[in-house]
C-alpha positions as CSV (number, residue, x, y, z in Angstrom):
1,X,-56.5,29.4,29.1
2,X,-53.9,29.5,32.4
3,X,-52.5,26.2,31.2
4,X,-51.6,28.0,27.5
5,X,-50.5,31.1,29.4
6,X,-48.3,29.1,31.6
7,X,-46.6,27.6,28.4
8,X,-46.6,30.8,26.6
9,X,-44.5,32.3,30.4
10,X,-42.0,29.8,30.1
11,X,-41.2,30.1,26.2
12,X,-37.6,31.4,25.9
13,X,-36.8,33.6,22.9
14,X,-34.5,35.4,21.1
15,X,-35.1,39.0,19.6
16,X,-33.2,40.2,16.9
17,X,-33.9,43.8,16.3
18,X,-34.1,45.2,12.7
19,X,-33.9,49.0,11.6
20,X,-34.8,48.6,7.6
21,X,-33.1,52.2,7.2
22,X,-30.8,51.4,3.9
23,X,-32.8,53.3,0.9
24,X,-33.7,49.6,-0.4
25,X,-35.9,47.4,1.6
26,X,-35.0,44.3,-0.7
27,X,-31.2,44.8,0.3
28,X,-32.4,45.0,4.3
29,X,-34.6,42.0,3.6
30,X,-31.7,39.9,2.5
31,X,-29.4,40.8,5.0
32,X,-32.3,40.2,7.7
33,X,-33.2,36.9,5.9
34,X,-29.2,35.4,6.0
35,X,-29.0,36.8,9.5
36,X,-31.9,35.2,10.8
37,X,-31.1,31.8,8.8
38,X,-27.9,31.6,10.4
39,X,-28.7,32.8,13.8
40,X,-31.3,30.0,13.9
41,X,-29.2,27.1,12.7
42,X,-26.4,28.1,15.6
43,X,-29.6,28.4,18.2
44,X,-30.9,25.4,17.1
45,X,-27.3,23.5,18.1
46,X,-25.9,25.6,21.2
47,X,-29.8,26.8,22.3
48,X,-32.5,24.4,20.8
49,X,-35.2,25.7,23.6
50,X,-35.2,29.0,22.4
51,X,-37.0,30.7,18.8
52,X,-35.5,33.3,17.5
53,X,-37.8,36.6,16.1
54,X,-37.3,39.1,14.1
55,X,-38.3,42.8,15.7
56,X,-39.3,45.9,13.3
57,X,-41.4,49.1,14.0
58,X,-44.9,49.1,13.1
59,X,-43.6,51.5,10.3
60,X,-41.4,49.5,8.9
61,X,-43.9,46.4,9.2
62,X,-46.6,48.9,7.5
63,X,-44.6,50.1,5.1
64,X,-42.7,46.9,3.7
65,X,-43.8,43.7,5.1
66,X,-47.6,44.4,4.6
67,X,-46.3,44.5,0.9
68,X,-47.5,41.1,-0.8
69,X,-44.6,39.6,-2.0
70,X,-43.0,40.5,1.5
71,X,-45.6,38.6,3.3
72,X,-44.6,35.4,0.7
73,X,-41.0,35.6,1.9
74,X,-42.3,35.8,5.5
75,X,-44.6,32.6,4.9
76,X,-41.8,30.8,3.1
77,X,-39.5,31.1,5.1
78,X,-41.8,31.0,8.4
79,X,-40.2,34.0,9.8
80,X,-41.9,35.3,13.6
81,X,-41.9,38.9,14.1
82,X,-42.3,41.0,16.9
83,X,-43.4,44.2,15.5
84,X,-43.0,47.3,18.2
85,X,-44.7,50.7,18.3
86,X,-41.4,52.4,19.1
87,X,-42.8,55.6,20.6
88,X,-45.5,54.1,22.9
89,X,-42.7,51.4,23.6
90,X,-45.2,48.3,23.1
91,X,-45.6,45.2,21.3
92,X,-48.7,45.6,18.7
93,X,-48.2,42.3,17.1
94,X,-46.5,39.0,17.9
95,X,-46.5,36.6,15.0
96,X,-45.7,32.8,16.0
97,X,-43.6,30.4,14.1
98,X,-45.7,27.5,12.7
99,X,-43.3,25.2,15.0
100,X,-44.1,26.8,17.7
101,X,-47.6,25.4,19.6
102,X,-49.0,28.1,21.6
């Protein structure tokens, strides 16, 4: 357990921090999806030790990405989230990429 907590400690990421407040969620989506696409080919050149994630609310992960053909686009295109209870100011879930060996 310590040696997969050590690993986990010395994981660099990248957060990318995603509102969802345009009256669709499919236009958000798409502008989340080509965001995180691109920001992950240029990491993967200039950064290759880091993994990017994607950050929402637990709203917005309860509201949308619960949703099952959200949770396809997630699995397809293996996006990690980091999904934040914004008024507590905590992390309540932390999903890994399937690249990424914890």
């Amino acid at each position: 357990m310590l040696n997969s907590f050590l690993r986990l400690k010395s994981r660099k990421i990248v957060v990318e921090i995603k509102s969802f407040i345009n009256p669709s969620p499919l236009t958000d989506l798409k502008i989340a999806l080509g965001q995180y696409e691109i920001s992950s080919d240029f990491l993967e050149v200039t950064e290759p030790e880091r993994q990017l994630y994607l950050s929402v609310s637990t709203e917005t992960f309860n509201e949308i990405f619960e949703k099952n053909a959200y949770q396809f686009i997630i699995k397809r295109h293996q996006l990690p989230f980091i999904v934040v209870n914004v008024e507590k100011e905590e992390i309540v879930k932390w999903t890994k990429p399937l690249n990424i060996a914890v």
